[in-house]
N, C-alpha and C positions, 0 to 999 in steps of 0.2 A: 581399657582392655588389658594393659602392663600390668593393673594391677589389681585386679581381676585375677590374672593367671597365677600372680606373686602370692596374692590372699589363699588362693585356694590349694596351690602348694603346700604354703606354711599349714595348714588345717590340715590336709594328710599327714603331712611329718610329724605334726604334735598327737594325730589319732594313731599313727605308726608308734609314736614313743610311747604312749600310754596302753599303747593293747599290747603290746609287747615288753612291758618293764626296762624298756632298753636308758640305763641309764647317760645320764647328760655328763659328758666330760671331755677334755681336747682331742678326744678321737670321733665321735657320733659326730659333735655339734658340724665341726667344720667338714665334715664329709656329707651330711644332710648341705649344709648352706653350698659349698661345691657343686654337688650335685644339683641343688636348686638353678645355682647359674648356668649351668651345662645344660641342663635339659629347660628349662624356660627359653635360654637365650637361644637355642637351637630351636624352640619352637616359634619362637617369635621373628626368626629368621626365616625362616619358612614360610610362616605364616604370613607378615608383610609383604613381603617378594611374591609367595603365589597366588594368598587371596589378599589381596590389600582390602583396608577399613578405612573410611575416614568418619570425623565426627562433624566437620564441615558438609553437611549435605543440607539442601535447601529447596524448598518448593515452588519455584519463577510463577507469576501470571502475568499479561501483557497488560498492560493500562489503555484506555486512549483520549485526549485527550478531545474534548466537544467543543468544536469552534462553529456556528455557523457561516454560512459563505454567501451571507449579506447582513446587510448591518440593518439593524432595526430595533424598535420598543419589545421588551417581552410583553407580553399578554397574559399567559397560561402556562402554567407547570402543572401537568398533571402526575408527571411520576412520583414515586415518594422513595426516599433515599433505602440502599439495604434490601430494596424487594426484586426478586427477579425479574427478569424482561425479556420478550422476545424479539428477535430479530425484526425491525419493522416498529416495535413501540412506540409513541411519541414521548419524547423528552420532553421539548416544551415550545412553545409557539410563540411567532413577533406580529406585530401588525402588519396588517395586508393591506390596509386603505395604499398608499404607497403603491405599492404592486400592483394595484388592479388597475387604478389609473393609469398606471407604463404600462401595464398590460391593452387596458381597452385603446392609449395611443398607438402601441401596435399594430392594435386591427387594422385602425382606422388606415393608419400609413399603409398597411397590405390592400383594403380596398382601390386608396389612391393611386398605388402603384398598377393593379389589375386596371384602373380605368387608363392610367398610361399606357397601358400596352394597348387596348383600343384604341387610343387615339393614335400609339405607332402603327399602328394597323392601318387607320385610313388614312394617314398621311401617306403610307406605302401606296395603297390602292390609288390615292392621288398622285402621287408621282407617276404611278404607272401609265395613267390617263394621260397626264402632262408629255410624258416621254411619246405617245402612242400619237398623241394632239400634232406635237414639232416633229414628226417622223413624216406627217401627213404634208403640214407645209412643208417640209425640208422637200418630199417628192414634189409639191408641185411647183415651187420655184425652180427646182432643179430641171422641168419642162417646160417650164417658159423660160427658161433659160437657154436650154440647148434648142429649143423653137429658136429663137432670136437667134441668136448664134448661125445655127444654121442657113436661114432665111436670110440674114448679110453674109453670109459667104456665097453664097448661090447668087443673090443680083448682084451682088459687084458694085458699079455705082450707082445702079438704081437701085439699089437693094430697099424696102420698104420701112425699114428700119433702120435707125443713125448710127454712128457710135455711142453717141450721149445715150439712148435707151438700151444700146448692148449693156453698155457698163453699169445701169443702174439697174436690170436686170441678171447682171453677176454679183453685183452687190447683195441685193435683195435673197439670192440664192446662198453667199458665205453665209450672210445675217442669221438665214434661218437653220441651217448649215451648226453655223457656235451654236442660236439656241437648243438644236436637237442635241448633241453634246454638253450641255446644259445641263440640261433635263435628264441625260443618261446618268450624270452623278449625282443630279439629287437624286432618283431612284436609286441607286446603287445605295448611298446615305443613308437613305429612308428603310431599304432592306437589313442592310446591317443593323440598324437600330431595334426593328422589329424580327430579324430573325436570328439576331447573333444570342448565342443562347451560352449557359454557365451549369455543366453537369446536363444540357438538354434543358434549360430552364431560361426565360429571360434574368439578364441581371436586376432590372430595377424590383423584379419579383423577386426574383432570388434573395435577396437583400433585406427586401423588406421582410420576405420569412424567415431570415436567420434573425433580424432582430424581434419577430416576435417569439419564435421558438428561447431568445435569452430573455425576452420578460416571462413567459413563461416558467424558465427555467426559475430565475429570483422568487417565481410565487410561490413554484414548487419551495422552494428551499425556506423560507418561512416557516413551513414546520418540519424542524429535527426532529429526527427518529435517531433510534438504538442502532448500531453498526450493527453488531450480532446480538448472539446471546448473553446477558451476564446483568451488570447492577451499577447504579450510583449510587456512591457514599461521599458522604461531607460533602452535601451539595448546600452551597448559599446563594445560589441562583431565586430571585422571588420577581413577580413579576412590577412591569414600572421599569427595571433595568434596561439599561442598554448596549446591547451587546455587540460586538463588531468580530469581523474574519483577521484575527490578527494571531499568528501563531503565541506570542506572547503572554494573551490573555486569554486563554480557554474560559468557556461558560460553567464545565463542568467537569470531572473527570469520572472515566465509562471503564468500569472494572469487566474484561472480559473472560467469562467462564468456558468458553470452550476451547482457548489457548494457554496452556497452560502444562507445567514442564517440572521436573524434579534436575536436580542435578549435583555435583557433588566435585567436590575440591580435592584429589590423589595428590602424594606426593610422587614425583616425578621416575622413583627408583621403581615404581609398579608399571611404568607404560606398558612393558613389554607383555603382562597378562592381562592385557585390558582389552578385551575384543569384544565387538560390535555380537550382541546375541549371548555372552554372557551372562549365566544367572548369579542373579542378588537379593538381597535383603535388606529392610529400611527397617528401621525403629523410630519411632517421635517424643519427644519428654510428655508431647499432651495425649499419647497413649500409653502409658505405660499396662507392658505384661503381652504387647499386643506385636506383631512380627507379621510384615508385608509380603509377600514376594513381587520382584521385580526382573529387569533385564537391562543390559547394557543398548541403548539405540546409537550412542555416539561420541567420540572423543572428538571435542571440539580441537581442530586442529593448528590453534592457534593460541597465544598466552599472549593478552592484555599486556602487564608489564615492561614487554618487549616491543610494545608498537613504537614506531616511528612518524611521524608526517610532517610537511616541509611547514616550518614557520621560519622568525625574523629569530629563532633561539638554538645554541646547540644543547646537547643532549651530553649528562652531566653523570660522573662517575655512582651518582645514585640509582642510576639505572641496572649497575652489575651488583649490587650491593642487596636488591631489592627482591627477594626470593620470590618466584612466581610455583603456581600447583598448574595442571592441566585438568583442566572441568569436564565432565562425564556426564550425558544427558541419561534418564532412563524412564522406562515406562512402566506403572505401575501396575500389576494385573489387575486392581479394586479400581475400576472405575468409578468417579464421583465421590471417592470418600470423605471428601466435604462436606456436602452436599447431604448426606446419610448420615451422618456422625454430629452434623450443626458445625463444625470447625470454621475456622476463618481461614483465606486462603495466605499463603507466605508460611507455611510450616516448617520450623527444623529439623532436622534429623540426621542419623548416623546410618553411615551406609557398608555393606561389604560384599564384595565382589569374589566369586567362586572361579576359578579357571580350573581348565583341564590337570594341572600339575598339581602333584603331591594331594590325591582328593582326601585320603584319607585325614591330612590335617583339615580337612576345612568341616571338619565333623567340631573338631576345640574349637575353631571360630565360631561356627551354629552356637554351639555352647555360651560362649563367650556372649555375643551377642544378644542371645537372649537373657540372661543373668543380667547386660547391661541395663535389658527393656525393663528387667521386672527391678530394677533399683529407681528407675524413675521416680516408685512410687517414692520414695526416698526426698526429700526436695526443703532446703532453706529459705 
């Protein structure tokens, strides 16, 4: 853009000396060249400070990378690299022999758990019997008991009853006595077993449908699909492979087209006219002649070079040494111009930011700008 402005100066001053005869000697030259630095370095002070430019602008897309989340044989690739895809596509499939088999053990295990819970059922119903059974003897020793009992306190020593049947009639009566207390905790045992529940669910069920719901889930996951929308390139995934959930080794990498970001490296003496809403202007070298319009969405509020985080190292005087810019997100009003145009995404470009102050300079930078676009076609 410096020289741009410098170029197109010196072309007036040499069309100013030639339309006007004005001869070249120690008074023109250095009063034109003077005047050259005056008035450029005054615009170009302006201009930086209230529209800043940079040539550092660049066009982010998110990657992501395809790991399956189980291990298995690929099978089937049916995608082909470079072609769009939608959200849902399949990528590629592993064998399922595997899976159906822990699948159909599953089942099998949820049936056996539902026949346990019948059988906790009439174990309950049995105990309850049992408890219902010893409540009955426990009553009627308990009256032959107090029979006896009383019938020797009343004769006295002719009483018709001895001691020896008193006591083995109170015995008889504890005996049955523990058993009904017995009986009362295994029913109580037998209840909990069969009515103690998990979310309202018996546990042995419960359990066994969470582990069919995870075979399930492995079958499900057997075939990868596309995150969203977008493509795979340099895919070497074929099938025979064997692929595993390991961040490490992704199967593939899944170029996403709906996330995707321009943004742009200022030098730091422009922060202060960089606001969010902002209009702008892009150029790309792979368009030349061709001018975008944009807008400021976001000054990242933070610079990279200055991070800190706790390791076993300190942090070394190359850290002040090491000039950092502040990055500026923006949005492009051309939606998809990739897409419409055939481009590949990761685009370069030079960007310039219009603020409120001093508008009438930012008519030179339009200028500027676009004179850069149309040099693109220009190229070594």
């Amino acid at each position: 853009m410096d020289l741009l402005l410098i170029l197109t100066y010196t072309g007036i001053c040499v069309a100013i000396f030639k339309a006007f005869n004005i001869p070249l000697n120690k008074w023109t030259v250095p009063t034109a060249i003077l005047g050259g630095i005056i008035l450029i370095g005054s615009l170009l002070l302006l201009m930086n400070y209230n529209h800043p430019y940079t040539k550092f602008g660049r066009e982010f897309f998110v990657s992501t990378p395809i790991m399956p989340a189980v291990r298995g044989v690929v099978v089937d690739v049916p995608v082909k690299p470079n072609t769009p895809l939608r959200k849902g596509d399949v990528l590629f499939k592993l064998d399922q022999t595997p899976f159906i088999a822990a699948l159909a053990q599953k089942e099998a295990a949820l049936a056996d758990a539902e026949l346990q819970l019948l059988q906790l059922e009439a174990s309950y119903e049995s105990a309850k019997a049992t408890v219902a059974k010893a409540t009955a003897e426990k009553n009627r020793t308990q009256d032959a008991y107090e029979r006896y009992e009383k019938g020797h306190r009343k004769g006295g020593a002719n009483s018709p009853f001895t001691d020896l049947e008193l006591d083995n009639r109170r015995q008889v009566y504890l005996a049955a006595n523990a058993s009904l207390a017995s009986a009362v905790a295994q029913q109580e045992r037998a209840r909990v077993a069969f009515e103690g529940t998990i979310n309202g669910e018996n546990p042995i069920v419960a359990r066994a449908k969470a582990d069919l719901a995870k075979a399930q889930y492995d079958l499900d996951q057997t075939i990868v699909r596309a995150p969203s929308n977008g493509f795979v390139t340099q895919m070497l995934l074929r099938p025979g492979m064997v692929v595993v959930p390991m961040p490490l080794r992704p199967a593939m990498v899944f170029v996403q087209t709906d996330e995707r970001v321009f943004a742009g490296a200022f030098w730091q003496n422009s922060l202060l006219r960089i606001k969010e809403g902002s209009e702008a202007e892009v150029i790309f070298p792979a368009l030349p002649g061709r001018v975008f319009k944009a807008r400021v969405t976001q000054v990242i509020p933070a610079m990279s070079e200055a991070e800190l985080q706790a390791s076993g190292s300190l942090a070394g005087t190359q850290r002040f040494i090491q000039h950092s810019r502040p990055i500026v997100l923006f949005e492009l009003d051309e939606e998809h111009m990739n897409e419409k145009l055939g481009l590949p995404l990761g685009l370069e470009g030079e960007v310039a930011i219009y603020s409120d102050h001093f508008t009438h300079v930012s008519i030179i930078r339009k200028v500027l700008l676009r004179m850069g676009s149309w040099l693109n076609y220009l190229f070594a």
